[in-house]
N, C-alpha and C positions, 0 to 999 in steps of 0.2 A: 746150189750156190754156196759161195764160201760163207760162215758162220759170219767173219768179220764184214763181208760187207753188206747183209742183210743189218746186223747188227745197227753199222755207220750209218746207212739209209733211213733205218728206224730213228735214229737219235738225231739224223738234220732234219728228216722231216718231220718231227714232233717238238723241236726246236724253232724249228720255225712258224710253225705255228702258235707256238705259248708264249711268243715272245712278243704277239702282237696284243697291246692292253685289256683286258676284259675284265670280268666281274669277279673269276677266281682268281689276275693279280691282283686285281683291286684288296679282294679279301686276303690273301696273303701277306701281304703291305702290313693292313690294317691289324690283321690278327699279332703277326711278329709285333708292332708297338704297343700294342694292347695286351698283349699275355707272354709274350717275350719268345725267341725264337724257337726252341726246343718244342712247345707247343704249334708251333707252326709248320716244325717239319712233322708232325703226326697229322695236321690239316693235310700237306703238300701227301703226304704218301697215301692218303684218302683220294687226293684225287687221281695219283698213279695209278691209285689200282685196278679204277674204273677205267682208265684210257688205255691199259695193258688190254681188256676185251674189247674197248671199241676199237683199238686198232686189229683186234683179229678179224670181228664181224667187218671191217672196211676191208680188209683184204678180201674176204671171201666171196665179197659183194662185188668186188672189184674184178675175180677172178672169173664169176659166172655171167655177170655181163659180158666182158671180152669174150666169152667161148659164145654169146648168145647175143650178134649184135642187130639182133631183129628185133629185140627186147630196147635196145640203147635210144632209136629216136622215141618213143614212147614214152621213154623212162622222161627223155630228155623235157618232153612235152610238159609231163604232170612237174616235174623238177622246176620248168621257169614257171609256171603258175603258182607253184607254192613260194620260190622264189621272189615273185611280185610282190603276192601276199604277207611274206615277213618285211619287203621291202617299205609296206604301205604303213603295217604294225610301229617297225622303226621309226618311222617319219609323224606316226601317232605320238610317240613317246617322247620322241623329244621336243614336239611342239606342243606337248601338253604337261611338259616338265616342270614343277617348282622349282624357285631356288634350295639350294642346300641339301643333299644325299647326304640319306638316312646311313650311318654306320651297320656294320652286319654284325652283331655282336654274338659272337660265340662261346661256349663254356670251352672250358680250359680241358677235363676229362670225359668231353665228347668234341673233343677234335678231329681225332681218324673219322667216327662216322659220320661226324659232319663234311669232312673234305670229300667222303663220298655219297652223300647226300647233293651235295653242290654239282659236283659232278654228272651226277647223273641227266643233271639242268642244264648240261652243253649239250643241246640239241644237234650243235654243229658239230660236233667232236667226230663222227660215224661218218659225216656226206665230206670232211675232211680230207679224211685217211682215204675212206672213198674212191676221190678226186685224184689224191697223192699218188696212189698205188696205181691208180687205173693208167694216170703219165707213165709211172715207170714203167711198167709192164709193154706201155706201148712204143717205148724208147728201147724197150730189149734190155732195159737195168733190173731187172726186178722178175724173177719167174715163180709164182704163186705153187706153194707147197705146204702142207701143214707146217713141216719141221722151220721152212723161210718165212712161214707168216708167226711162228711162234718166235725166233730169233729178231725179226722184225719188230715184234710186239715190245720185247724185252730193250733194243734200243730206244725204241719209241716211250718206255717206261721209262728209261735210266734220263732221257734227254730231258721228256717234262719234269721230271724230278730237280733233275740237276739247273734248269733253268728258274722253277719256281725257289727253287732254293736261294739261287742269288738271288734272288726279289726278295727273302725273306731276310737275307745274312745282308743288303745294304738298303732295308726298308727305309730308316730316317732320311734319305739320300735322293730316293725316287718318288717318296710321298706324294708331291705337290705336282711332278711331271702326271705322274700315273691320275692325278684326279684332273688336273688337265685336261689332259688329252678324255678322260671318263664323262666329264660335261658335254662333248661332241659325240660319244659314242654314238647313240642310236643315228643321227644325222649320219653319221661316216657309215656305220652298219648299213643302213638303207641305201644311200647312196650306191655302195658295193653289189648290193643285193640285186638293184633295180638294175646296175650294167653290166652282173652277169645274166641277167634271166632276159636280155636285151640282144647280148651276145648270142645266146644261146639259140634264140628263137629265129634271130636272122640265119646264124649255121645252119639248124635244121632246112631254111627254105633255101638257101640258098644252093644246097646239096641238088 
């Protein structure tokens, strides 16, 4: 596949993703007003670095189920029960929420390894990319190759970069959205969680 559009696909779909609120913009935000932005792109490239492999391990995951689709309703099975499960967690969390989120306060020269530190705590990052690649692939955009899932990776790096970055470069701006919309998180998270693995279970029978 051409370089560029492995490339463009890597960096819509890793865009699109980051751009939905979570606990590394939250900390982005927070970190930029708190230790100033320069310190924040050393958080943000902490977390690229981490997401440049789990976008290759989604690809690859992505590549061996499609060749193994005996393996896919199985996967699907254990997938919505755990899916339930973080669904039921969610809905733990934010009915058993205090008022007032605790700040994440960070040292200023362990920022990179903190941004991959954090990172490595998106448990979603992997079933993501996953998900992404397994559509493209089955839409005939996307043909799984070391050389396409390493090109792939590098857009998928440049995109989260380049998104967490504006998060950091108009942090005073989005503060109060981002905590927002951060109060609802787990309620919205479960919610999602519990109508994909709903989804999920009905396709399987309904096959």
């Amino acid at each position: 596949m051409n370089f560029f559009v492995c490339l463009g696909l890597g960096f819509i779909v890793a865009t699109s993703g980051s751009i939905v609120p979570s606990y590394l913009n939250l900390t982005v935000v927070k970190y930029s007003l708190k230790s100033g932005k320069i310190a924040a792109f050393f958080l943000i490239g902490g977390f690229a670095t981490v997401l440049f492999f789990q976008a290759n391990i989604g690809a690859y995951f992505s590549d061996v189920l499609m060749k193994n689709s005996e393996y896919i309703t199985f996967i699907q099975k254990i997938g919505s029960v755990i899916l339930m499960l973080l669904s039921i967690n969610f809905f733990r969390l934010h009915f058993n929420s205090k008022g007032g989120k605790k700040k994440i306060e960070i040292k200023k020269s362990k920022a990179y390894l903190s941004g991959i530190g954090l990172s490595l705590l998106n448990t979603i990052a992997i079933p993501f990319y996953f998900t992404s690649i397994s559509l493209l692939i089955s839409l005939n955009y996307f043909e799984y190759s070391l050389q396409n899932s390493l090109y792939f990776s590098i857009g998928s790096t440049l995109g989260s970069f380049t998104l967490y970055a504006l998060h950091a470069i108009v942090a005073n701006k989005i503060e109060h959205k981002l905590n927002a919309i951060a109060d609802k998180m787990n309620l919205i998270l479960g919610c999602l969680t519990a109508m994909v693995s709903i989804i999920n279970l009905i396709s399987i029978y309904v096959r």
